[in-house]
Structure formats: C-alpha cells, structure tokens
C-alpha positions in Angstrom: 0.0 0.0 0.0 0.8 3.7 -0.1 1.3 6.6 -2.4 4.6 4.8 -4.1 5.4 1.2 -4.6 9.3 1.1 -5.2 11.4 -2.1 -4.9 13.7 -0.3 -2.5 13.0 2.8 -0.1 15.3 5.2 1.8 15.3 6.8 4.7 14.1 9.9 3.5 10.7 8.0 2.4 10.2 6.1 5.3 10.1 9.3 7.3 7.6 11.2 4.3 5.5 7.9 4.9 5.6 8.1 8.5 4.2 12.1 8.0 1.9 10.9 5.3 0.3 8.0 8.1 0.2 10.8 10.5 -1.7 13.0 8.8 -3.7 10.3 7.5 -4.6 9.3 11.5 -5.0 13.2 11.7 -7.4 13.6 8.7 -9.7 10.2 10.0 -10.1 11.8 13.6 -10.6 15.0 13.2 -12.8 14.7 10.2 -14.4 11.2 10.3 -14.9 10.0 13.7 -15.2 13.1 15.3 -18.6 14.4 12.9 -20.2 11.3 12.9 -19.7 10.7 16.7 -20.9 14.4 16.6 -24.2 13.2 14.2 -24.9 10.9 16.7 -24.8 13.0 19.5 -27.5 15.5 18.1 -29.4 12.3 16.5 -28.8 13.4 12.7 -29.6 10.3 10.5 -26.6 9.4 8.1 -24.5 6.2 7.3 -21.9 5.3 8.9 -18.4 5.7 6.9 -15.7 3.2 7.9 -12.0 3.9 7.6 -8.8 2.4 8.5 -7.3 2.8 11.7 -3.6 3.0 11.1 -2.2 3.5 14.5 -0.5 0.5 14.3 1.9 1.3 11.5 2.7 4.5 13.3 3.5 2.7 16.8 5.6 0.6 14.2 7.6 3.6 13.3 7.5 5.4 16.1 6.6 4.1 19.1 8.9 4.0 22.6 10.5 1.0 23.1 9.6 -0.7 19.7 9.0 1.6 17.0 11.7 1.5 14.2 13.0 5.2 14.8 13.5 4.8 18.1 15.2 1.2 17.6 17.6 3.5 15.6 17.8 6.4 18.3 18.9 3.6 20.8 21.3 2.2 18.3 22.8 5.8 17.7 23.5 6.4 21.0 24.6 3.2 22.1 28.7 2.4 21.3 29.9 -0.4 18.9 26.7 -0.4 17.3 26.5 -0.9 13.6 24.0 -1.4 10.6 23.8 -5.1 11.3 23.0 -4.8 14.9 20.5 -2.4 14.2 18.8 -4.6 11.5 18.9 -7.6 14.4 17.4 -5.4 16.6 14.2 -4.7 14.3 14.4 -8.3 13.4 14.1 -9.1 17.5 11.3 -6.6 18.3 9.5 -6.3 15.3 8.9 -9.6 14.0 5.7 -10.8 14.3 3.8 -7.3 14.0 1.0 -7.4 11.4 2.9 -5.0 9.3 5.8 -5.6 9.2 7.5 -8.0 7.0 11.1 -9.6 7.0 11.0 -12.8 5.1 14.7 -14.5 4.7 16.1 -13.1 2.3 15.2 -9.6 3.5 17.0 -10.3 6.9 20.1 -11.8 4.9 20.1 -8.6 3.4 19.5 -6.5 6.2 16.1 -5.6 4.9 11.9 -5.2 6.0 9.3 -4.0 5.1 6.2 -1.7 6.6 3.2 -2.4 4.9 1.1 0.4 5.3 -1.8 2.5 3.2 -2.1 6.4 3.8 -5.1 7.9 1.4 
C-alpha cells in the first residue's frame, strides 16, 4: 500500500511515509470519527463511513521502546553499534507485528518492510 510502490526505499521515504500515516490518523479523527460521533450526539440520520485505523503502522515507526525510529535512536547512542545490529534489533522486536514484514532473504540482506496504506 501507499502513495509509491518502489522495490527499495530510503530513509528519506520512510520518514515522508511516516508524516503521510500521520496525517492520514489526523485527517480520519478529526474529520471522520469526530462528525459522525458528533451526528450521533444531536441524533442526525446518516450512514456510517468506515475507515482504516492506522495506528499500528505509526506505533511501528515510532513508538517507545519498539517503533523502528526509536530502535535506531537507541542504536545511535549506544557504542559499537553498527548497521547489522540495528537490523537484528528490528528483526528481534518487530517480528511478528501485522505490518511488518522480513522474510529471509530480506533479513540476509539487512532488509523489512512496513506495509502500510495512507489515502
């Protein structure tokens, strides 16, 4: 999912896809949850539109302890650390998740993936 499909990503667009899921989360509670829990309150007949909630790709990113930019905050400020502990690291805390993905060749490669959808 997302705006771009490309075989190999950067960490320039992992961070604009982080702000795009972020804004995404933004647009769907500020504009979708909160009028129709608003509708509801004053009793205005409509039909309910559902949405995607995508917290769990930004607690994948970016969340304390486990998210993939603070894995790398921790690795930056820890000494002796390198590119292939820092991949080991994801691999250790991440796998498992919904989305993410490291299959084997991926982790031979020090690789993953995030699926994730902002639109």
């Amino acid at each position: 999912f997302g705006f771009e499909s490309f075989k190999v990503n950067s960490f320039e667009q992992l961070c604009i896809n982080y702000c795009n899921e972020a804004l995404q989360q933004q647009f769907n509670l500020f504009v979708l949850k909160n009028e129709q829990d608003e509708y509801e309150r004053e009793g205005i007949k409509w039909s309910f539109i559902s949405f995607p909630d995508n917290q769990d790709v930004l607690d994948l990113i970016w969340k304390k302890g486990f998210g993939i930019l603070n894995i790398l905050d921790d690795q930056c400020r820890a000494p002796g650390t390198t590119d292939k502990t820092f991949a080991n690291d994801i691999y250790q805390k991440l796998t498992g998740k919904p989305r993410f993905e490291a299959n084997f060749r991926q982790v031979g490669a020090r690789q993953f993936g995030v699926f994730h959808y902002a639109g």
